[in-house]
C-alpha positions in Angstrom: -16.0 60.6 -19.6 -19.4 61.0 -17.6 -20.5 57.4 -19.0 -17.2 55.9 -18.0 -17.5 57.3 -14.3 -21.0 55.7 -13.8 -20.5 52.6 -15.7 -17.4 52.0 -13.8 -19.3 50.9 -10.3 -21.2 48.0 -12.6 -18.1 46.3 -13.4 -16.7 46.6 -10.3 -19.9 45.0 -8.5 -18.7 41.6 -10.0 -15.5 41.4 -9.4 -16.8 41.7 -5.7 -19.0 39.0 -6.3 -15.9 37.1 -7.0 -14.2 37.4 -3.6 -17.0 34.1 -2.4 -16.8 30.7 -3.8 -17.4 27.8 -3.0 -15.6 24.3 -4.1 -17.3 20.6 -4.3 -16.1 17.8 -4.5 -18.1 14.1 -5.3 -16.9 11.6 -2.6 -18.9 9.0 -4.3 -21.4 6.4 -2.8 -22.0 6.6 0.8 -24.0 3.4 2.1 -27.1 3.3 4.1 -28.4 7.3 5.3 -26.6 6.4 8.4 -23.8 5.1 7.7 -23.1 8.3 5.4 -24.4 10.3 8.1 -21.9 8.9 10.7 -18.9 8.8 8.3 -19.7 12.3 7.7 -20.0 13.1 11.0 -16.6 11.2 11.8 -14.6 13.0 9.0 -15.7 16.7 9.8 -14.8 16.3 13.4 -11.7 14.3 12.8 -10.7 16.9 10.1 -11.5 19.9 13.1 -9.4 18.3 15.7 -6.1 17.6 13.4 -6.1 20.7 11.6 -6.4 23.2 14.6 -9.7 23.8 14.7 -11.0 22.0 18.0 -13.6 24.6 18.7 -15.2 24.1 15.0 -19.3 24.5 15.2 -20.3 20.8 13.4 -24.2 20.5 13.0 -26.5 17.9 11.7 -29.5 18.0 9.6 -31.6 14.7 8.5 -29.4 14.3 5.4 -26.2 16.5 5.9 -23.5 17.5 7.9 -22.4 20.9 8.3 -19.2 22.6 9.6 -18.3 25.9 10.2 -15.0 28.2 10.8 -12.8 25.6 9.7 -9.2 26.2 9.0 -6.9 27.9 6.7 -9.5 30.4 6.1 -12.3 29.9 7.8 -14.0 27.9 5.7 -17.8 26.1 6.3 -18.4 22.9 5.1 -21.2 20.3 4.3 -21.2 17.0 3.4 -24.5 16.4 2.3 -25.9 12.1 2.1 -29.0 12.3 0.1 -30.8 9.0 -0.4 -33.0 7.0 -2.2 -34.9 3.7 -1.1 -32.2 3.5 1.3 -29.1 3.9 -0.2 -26.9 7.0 -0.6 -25.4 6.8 -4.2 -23.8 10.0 -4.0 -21.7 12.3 -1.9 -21.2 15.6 -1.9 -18.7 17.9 0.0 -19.0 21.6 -0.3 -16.5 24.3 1.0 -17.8 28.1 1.0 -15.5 30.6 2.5 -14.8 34.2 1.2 -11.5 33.8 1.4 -8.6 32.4 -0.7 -10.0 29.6 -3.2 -7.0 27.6 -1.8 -8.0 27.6 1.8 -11.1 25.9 0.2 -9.3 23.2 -1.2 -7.3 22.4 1.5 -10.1 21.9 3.4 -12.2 19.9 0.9 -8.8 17.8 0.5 -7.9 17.2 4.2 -11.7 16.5 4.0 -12.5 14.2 1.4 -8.9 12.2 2.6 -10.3 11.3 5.7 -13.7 10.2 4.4 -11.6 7.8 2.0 -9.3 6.8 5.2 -12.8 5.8 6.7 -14.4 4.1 4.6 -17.5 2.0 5.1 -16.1 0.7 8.3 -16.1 4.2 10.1 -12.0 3.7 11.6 -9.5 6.3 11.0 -5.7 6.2 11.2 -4.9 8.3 14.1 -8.3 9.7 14.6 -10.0 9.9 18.1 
């Protein structure tokens, strides 16, 4: 009984591990660094402003975008454009919350829809 009382804490500890996540998603090529750095840019803020979240803190490093306390669940998000010789060949957009795995994907969805809605030509359908 003694070892079941103190081994009981050590499976607990992962199970509250579990209560984080994170979802990605591969948006696929992106163009030049800036043009996947403005479509980015364009998609997050787009995303914050249609989805009730108009006060949403979006930041920008040299190669990703980043977006925090997004809604259902206060989600943060990064789309991150790294390149080579000039060209972004892939896209990745990554949803962390510790919340419900489906607030993450809502986000990453509502996300990656307006990033395809934008497309290399940086317009969106209804967007400001």
């Amino acid at each position: 009984m003694r070892n079941l009382v103190f081994s009981l804490p050590l499976v607990l500890i992962p199970a509250m591990a579990l209560a984080d996540g994170f979802h990605t998603r591969d948006l696929g090529s992106g163009g030049s660094p800036q043009e996947c750095m403005d479509r980015a840019r364009q998609a997050i803020q787009t995303y914050a402003q249609q989805n009730g979240t108009p006060n949403a803190t979006v930041n920008e490093g040299s190669w990703s975008v980043h977006g925090f306390d997004f809604l259902p669940g206060n989600v943060d998000v990064q789309i991150a454009c790294p390149y080579r010789d000039n060209f972004t060949s892939i896209v990745l957009l990554t949803a962390h919350s510790s919340g419900e795995r489906d607030d993450r994907v809502a986000v990453v969805d509502g996300i990656a829809a307006l990033w395809d809605s934008i497309g290399q030509g940086g317009f969106v359908p209804g967007g400001k």
